[in-house]
mmCIF file of the N, C-alpha and C atoms, coordinates in Angstrom:
data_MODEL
# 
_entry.id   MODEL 
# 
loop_
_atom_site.group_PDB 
_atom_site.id 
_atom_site.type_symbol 
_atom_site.label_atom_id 
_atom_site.label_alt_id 
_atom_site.label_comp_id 
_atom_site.label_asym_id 
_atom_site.label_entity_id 
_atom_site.label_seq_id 
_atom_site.pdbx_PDB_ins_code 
_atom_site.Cartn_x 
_atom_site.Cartn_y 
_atom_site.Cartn_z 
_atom_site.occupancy 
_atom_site.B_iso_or_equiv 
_atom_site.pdbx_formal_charge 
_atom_site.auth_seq_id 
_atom_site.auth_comp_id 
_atom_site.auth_asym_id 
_atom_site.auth_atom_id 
_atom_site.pdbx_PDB_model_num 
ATOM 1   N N  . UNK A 1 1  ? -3.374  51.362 32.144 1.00 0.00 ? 1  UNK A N  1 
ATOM 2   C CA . UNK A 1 1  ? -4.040  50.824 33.302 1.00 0.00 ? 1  UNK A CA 1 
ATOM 3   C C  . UNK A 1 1  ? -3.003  50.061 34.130 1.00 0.00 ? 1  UNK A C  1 
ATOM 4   N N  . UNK A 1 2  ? -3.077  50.371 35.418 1.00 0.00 ? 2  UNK A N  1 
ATOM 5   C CA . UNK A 1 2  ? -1.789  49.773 36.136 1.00 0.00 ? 2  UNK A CA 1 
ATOM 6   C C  . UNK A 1 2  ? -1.971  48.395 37.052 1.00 0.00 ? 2  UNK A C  1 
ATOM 7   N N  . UNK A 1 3  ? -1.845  47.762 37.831 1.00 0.00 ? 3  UNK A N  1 
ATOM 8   C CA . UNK A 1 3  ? -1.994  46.657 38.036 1.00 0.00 ? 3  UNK A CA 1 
ATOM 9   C C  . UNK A 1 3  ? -3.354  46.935 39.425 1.00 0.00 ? 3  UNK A C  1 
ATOM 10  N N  . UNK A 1 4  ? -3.006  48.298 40.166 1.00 0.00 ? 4  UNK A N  1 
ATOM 11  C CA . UNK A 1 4  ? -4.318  48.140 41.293 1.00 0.00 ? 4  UNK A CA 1 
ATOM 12  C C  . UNK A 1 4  ? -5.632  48.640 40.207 1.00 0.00 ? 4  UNK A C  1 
ATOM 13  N N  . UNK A 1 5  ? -5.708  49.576 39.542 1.00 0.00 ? 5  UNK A N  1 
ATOM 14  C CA . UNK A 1 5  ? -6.631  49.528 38.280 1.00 0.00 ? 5  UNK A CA 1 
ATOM 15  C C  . UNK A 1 5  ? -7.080  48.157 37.658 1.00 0.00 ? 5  UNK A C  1 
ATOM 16  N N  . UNK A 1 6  ? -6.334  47.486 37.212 1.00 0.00 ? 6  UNK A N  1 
ATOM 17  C CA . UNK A 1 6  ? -6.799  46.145 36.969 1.00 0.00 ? 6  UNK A CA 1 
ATOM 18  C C  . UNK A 1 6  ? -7.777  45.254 37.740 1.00 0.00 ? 6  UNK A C  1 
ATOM 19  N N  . UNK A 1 7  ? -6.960  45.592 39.296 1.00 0.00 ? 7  UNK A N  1 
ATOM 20  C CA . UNK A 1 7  ? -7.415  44.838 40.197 1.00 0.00 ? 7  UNK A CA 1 
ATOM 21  C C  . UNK A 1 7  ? -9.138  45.062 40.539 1.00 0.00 ? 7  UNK A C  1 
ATOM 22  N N  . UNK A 1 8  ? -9.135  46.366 40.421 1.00 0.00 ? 8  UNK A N  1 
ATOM 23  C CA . UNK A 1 8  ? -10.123 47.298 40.958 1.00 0.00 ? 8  UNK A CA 1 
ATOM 24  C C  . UNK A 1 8  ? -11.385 46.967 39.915 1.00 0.00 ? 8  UNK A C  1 
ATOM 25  N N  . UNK A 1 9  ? -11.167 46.924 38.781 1.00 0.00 ? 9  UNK A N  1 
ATOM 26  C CA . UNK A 1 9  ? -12.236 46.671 37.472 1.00 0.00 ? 9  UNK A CA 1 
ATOM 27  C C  . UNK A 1 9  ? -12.566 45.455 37.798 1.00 0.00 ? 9  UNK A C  1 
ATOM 28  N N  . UNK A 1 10 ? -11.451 44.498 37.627 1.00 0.00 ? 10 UNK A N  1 
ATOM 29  C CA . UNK A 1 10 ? -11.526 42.957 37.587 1.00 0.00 ? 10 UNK A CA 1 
ATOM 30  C C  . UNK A 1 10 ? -12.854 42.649 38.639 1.00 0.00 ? 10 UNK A C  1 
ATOM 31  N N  . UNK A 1 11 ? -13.123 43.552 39.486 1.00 0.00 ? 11 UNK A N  1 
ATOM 32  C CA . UNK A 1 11 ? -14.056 42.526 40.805 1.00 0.00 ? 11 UNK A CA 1 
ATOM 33  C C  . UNK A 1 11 ? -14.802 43.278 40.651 1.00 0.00 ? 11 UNK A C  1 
ATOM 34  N N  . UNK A 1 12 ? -15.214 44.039 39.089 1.00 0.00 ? 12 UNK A N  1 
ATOM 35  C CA . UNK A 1 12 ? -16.746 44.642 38.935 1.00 0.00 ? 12 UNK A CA 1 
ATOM 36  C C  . UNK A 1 12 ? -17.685 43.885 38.533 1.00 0.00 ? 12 UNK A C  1 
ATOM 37  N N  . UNK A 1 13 ? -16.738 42.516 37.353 1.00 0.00 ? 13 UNK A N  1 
ATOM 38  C CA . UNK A 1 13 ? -17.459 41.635 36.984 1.00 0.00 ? 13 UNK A CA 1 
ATOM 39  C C  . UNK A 1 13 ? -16.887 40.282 37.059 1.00 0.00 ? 13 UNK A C  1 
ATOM 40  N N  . UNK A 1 14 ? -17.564 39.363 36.398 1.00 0.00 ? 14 UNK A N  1 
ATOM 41  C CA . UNK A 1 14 ? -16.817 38.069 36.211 1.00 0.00 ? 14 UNK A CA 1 
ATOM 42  C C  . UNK A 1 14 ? -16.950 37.575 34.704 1.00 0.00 ? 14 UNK A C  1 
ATOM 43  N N  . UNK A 1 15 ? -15.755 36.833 34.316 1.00 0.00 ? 15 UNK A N  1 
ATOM 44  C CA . UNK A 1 15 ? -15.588 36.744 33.079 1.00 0.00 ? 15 UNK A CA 1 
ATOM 45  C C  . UNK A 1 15 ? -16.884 35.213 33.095 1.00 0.00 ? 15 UNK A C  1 
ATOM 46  N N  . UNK A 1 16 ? -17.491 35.328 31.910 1.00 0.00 ? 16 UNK A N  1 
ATOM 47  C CA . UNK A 1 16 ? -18.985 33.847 31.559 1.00 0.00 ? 16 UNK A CA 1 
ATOM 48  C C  . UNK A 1 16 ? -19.726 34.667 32.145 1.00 0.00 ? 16 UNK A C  1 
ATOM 49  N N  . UNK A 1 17 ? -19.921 36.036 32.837 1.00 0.00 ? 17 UNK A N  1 
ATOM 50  C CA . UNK A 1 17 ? -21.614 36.211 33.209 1.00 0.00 ? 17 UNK A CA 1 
ATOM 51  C C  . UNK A 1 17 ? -22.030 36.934 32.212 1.00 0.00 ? 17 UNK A C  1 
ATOM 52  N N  . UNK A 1 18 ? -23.351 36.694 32.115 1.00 0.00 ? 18 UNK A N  1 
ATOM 53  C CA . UNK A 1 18 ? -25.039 37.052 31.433 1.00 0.00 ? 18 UNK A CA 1 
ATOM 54  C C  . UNK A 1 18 ? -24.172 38.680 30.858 1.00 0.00 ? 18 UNK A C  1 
ATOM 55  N N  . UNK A 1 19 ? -24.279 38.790 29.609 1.00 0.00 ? 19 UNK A N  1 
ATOM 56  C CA . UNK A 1 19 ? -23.865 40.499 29.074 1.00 0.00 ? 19 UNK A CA 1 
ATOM 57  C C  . UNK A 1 19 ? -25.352 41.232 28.841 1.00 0.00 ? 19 UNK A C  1 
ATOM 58  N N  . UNK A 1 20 ? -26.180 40.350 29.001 1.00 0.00 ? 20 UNK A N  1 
ATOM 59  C CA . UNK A 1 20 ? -28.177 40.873 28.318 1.00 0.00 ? 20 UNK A CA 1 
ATOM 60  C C  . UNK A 1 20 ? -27.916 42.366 28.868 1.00 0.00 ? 20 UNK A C  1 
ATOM 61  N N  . UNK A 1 21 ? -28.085 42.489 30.472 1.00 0.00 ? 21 UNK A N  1 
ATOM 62  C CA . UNK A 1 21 ? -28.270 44.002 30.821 1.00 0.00 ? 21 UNK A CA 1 
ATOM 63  C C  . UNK A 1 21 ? -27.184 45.160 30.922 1.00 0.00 ? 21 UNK A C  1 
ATOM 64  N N  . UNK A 1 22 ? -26.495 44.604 30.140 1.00 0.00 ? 22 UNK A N  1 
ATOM 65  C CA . UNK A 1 22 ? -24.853 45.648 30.390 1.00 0.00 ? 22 UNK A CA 1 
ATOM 66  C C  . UNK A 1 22 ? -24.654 46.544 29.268 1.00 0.00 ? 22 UNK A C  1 
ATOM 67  N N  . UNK A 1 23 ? -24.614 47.688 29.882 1.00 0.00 ? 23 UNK A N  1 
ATOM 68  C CA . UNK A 1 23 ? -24.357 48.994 28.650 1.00 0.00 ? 23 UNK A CA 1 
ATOM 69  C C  . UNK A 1 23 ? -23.178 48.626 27.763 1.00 0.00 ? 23 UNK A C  1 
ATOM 70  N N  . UNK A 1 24 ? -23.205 49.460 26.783 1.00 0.00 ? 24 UNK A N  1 
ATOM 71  C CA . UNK A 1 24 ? -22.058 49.511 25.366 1.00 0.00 ? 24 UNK A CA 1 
ATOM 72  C C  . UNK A 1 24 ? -20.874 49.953 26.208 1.00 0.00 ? 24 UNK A C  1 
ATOM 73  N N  . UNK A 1 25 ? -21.144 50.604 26.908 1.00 0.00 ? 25 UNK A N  1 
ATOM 74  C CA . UNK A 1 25 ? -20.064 51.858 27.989 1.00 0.00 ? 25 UNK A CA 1 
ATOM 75  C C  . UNK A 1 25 ? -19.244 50.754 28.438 1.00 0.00 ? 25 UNK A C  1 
ATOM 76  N N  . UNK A 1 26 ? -20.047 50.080 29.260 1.00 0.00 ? 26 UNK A N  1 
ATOM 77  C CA . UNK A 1 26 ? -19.277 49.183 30.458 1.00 0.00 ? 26 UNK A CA 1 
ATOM 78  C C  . UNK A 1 26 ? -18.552 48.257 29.776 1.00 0.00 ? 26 UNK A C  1 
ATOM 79  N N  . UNK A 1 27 ? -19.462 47.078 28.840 1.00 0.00 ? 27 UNK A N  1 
ATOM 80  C CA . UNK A 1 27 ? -18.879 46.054 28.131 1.00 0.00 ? 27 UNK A CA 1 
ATOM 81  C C  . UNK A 1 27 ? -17.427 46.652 27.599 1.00 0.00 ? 27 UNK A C  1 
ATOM 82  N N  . UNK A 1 28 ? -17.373 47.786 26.880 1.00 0.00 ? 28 UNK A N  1 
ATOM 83  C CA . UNK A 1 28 ? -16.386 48.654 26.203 1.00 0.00 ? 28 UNK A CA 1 
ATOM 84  C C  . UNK A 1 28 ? -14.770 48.769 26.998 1.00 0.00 ? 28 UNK A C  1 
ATOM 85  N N  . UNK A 1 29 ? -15.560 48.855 28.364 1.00 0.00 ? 29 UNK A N  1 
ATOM 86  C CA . UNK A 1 29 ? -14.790 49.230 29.806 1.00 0.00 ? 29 UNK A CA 1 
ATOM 87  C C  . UNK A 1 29 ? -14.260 47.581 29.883 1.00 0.00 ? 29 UNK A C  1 
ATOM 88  N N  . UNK A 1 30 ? -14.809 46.741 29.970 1.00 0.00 ? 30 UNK A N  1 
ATOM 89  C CA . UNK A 1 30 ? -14.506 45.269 30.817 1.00 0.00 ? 30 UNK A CA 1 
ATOM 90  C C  . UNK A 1 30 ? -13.497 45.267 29.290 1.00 0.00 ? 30 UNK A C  1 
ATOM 91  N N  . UNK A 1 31 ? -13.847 45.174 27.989 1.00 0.00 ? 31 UNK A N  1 
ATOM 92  C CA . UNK A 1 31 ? -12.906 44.757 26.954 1.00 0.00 ? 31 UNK A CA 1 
ATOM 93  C C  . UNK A 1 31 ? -11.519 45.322 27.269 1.00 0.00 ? 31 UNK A C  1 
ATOM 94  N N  . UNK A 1 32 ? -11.755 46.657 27.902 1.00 0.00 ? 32 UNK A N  1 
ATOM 95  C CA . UNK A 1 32 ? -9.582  47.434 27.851 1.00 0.00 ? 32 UNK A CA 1 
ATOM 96  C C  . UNK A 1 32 ? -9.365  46.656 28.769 1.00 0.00 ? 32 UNK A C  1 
ATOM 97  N N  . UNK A 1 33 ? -10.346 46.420 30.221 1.00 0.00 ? 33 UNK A N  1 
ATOM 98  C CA . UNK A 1 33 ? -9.643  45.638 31.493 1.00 0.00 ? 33 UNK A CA 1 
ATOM 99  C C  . UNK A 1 33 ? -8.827  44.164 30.529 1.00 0.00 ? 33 UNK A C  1 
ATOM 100 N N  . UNK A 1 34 ? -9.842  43.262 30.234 1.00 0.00 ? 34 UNK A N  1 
ATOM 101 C CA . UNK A 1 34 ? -9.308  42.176 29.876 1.00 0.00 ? 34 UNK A CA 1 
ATOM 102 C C  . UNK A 1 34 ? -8.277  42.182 28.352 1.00 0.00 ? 34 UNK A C  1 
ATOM 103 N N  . UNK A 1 35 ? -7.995  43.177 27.816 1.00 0.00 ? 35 UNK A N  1 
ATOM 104 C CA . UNK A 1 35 ? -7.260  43.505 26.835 1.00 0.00 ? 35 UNK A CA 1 
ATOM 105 C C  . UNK A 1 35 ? -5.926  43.897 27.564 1.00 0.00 ? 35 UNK A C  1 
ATOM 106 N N  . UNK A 1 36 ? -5.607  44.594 28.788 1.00 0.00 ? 36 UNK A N  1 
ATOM 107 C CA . UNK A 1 36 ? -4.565  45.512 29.505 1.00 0.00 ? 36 UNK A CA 1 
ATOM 108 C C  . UNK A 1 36 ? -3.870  43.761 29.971 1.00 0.00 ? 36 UNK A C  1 
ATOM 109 N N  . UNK A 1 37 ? -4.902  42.708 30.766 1.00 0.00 ? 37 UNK A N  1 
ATOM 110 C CA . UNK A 1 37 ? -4.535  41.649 31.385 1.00 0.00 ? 37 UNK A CA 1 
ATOM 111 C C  . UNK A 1 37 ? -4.100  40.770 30.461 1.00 0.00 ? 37 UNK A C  1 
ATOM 112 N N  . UNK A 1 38 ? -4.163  41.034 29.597 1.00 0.00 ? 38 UNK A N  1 
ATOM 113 C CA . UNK A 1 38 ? -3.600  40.029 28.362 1.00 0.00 ? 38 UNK A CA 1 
ATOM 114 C C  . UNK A 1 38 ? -2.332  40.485 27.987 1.00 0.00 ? 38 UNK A C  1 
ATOM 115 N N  . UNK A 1 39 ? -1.942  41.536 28.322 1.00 0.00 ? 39 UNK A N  1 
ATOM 116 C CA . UNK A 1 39 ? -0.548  41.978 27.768 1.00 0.00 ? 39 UNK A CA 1 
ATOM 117 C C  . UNK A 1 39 ? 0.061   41.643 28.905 1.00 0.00 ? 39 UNK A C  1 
ATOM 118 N N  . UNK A 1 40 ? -0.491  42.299 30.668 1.00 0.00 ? 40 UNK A N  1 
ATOM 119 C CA . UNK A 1 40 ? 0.237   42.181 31.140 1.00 0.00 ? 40 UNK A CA 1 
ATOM 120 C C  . UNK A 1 40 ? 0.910   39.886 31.691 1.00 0.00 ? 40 UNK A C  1 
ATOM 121 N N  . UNK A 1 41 ? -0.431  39.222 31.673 1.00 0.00 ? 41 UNK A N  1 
ATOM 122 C CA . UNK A 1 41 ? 0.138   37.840 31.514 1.00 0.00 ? 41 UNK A CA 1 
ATOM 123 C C  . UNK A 1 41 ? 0.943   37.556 30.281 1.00 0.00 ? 41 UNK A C  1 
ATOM 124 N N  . UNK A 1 42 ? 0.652   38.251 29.236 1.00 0.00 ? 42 UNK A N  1 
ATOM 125 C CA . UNK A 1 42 ? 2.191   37.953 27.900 1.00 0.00 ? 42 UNK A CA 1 
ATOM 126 C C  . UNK A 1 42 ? 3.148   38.352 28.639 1.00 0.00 ? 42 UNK A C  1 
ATOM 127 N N  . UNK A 1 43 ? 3.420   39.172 29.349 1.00 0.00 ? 43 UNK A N  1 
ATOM 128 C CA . UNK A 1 43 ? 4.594   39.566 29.779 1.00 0.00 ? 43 UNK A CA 1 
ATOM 129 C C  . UNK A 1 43 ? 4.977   38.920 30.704 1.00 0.00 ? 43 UNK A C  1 
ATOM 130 N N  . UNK A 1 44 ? 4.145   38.299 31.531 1.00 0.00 ? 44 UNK A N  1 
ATOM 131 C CA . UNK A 1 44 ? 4.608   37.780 32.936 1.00 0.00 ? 44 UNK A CA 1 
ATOM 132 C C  . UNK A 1 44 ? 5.428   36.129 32.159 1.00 0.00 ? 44 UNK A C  1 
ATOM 133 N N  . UNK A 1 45 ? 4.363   35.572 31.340 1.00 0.00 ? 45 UNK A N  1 
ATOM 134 C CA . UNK A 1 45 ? 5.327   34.645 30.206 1.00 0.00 ? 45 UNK A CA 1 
ATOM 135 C C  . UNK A 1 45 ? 6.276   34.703 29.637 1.00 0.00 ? 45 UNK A C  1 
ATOM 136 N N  . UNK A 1 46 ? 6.449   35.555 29.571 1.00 0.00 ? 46 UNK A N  1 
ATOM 137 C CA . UNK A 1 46 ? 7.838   35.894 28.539 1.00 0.00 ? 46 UNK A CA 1 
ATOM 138 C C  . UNK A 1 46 ? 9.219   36.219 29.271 1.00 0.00 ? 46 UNK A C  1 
ATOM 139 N N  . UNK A 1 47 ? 8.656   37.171 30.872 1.00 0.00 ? 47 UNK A N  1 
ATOM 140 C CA . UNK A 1 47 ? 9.538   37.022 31.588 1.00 0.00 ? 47 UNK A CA 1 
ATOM 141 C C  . UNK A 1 47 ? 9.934   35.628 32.366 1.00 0.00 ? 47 UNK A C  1 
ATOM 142 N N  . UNK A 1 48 ? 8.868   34.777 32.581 1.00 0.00 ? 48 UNK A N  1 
ATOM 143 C CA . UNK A 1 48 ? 9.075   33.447 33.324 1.00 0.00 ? 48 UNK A CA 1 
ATOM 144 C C  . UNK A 1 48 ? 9.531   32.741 32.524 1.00 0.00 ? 48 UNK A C  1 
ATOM 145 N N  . UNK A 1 49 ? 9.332   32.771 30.925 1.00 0.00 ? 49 UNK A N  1 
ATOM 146 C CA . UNK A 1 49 ? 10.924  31.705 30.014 1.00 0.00 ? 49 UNK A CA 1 
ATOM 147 C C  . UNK A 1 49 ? 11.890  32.192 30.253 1.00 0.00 ? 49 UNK A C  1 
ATOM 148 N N  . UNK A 1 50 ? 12.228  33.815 29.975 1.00 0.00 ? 50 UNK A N  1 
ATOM 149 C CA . UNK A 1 50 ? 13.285  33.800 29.880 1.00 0.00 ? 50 UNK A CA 1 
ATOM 150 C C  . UNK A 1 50 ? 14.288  33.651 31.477 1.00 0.00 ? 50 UNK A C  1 
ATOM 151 N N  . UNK A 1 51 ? 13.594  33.721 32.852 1.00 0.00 ? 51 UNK A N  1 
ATOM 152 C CA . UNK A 1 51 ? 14.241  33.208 34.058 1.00 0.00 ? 51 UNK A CA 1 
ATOM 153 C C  . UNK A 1 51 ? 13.923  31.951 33.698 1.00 0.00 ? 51 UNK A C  1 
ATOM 154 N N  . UNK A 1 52 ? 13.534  30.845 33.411 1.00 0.00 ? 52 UNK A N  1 
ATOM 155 C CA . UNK A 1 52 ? 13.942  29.885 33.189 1.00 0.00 ? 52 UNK A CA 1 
ATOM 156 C C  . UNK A 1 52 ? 15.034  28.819 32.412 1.00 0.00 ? 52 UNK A C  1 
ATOM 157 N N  . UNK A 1 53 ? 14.949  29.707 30.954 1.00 0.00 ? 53 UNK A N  1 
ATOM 158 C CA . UNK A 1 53 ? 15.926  29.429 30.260 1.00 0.00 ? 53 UNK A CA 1 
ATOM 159 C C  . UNK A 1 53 ? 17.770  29.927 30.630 1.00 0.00 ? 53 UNK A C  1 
ATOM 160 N N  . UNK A 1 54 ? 17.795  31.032 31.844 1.00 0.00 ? 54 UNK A N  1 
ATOM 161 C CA . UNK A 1 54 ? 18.697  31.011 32.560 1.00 0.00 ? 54 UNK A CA 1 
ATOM 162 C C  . UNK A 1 54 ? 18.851  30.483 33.482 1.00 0.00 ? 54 UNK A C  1 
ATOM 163 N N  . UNK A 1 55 ? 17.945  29.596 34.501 1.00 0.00 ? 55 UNK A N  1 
ATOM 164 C CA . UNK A 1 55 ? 18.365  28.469 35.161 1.00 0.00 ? 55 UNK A CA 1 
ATOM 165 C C  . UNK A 1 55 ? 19.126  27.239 34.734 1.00 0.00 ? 55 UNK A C  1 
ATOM 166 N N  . UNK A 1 56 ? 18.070  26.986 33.362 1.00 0.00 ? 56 UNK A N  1 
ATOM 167 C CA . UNK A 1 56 ? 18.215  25.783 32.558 1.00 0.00 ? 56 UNK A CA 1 
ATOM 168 C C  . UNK A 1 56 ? 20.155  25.661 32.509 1.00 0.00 ? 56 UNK A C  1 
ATOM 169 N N  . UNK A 1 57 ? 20.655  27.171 31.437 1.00 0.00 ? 57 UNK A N  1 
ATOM 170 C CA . UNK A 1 57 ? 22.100  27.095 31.114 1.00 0.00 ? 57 UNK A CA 1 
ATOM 171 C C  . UNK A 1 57 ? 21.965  27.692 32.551 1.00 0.00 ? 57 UNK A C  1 
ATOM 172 N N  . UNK A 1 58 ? 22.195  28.037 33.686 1.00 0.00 ? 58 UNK A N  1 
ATOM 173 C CA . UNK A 1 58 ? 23.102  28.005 34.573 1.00 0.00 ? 58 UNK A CA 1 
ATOM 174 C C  . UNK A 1 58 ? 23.292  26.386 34.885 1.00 0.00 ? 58 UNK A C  1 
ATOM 175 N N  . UNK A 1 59 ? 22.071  26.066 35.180 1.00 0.00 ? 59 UNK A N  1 
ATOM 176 C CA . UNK A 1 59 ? 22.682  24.236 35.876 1.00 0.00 ? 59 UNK A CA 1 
ATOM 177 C C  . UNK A 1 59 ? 23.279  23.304 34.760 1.00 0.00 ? 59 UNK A C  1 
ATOM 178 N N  . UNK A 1 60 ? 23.029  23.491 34.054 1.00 0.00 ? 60 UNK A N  1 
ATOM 179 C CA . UNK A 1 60 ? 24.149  22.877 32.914 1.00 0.00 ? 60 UNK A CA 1 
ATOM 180 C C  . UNK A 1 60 ? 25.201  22.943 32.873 1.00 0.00 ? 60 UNK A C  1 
ATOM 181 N N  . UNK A 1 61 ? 25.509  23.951 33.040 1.00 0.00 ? 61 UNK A N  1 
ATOM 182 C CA . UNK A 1 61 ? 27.306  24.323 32.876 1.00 0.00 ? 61 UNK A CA 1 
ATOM 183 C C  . UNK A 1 61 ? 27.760  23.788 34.266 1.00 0.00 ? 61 UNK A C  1 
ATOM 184 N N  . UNK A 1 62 ? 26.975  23.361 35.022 1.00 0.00 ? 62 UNK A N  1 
ATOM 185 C CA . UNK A 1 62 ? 27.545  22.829 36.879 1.00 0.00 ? 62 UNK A CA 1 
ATOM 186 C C  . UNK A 1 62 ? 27.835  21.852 36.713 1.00 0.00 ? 62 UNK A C  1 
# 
């Protein structure tokens, strides 16, 4: 699932609303959306330490 896919699911629902009338299908569907967004924010973390931890030793060594 790529990031306009994400985008596109994401504003079918909202994460805390009522699941009472929602098919097995869909719920099934919203779990990969918010499963895909969880990898891709691990990643966005993992890339934002590691540009940080190269700021950190660049201004150090100045």
């Amino acid at each position: 699932m790529d990031e306009a896919d994400l985008k596109r699911a994401g504003q079918a629902f909202r994460v805390g609303e009522d699941l009472y009338g929602i098919s097995v299908a869909q719920l099934t569907e919203r779990l990969e959306v918010l499963s895909a967004e969880q990898i891709r924010i691990k990643h966005a973390i993992t890339q934002k330490n590691a540009e940080l931890t190269t700021a950190e030793t660049f201004f150090r060594k100045s």
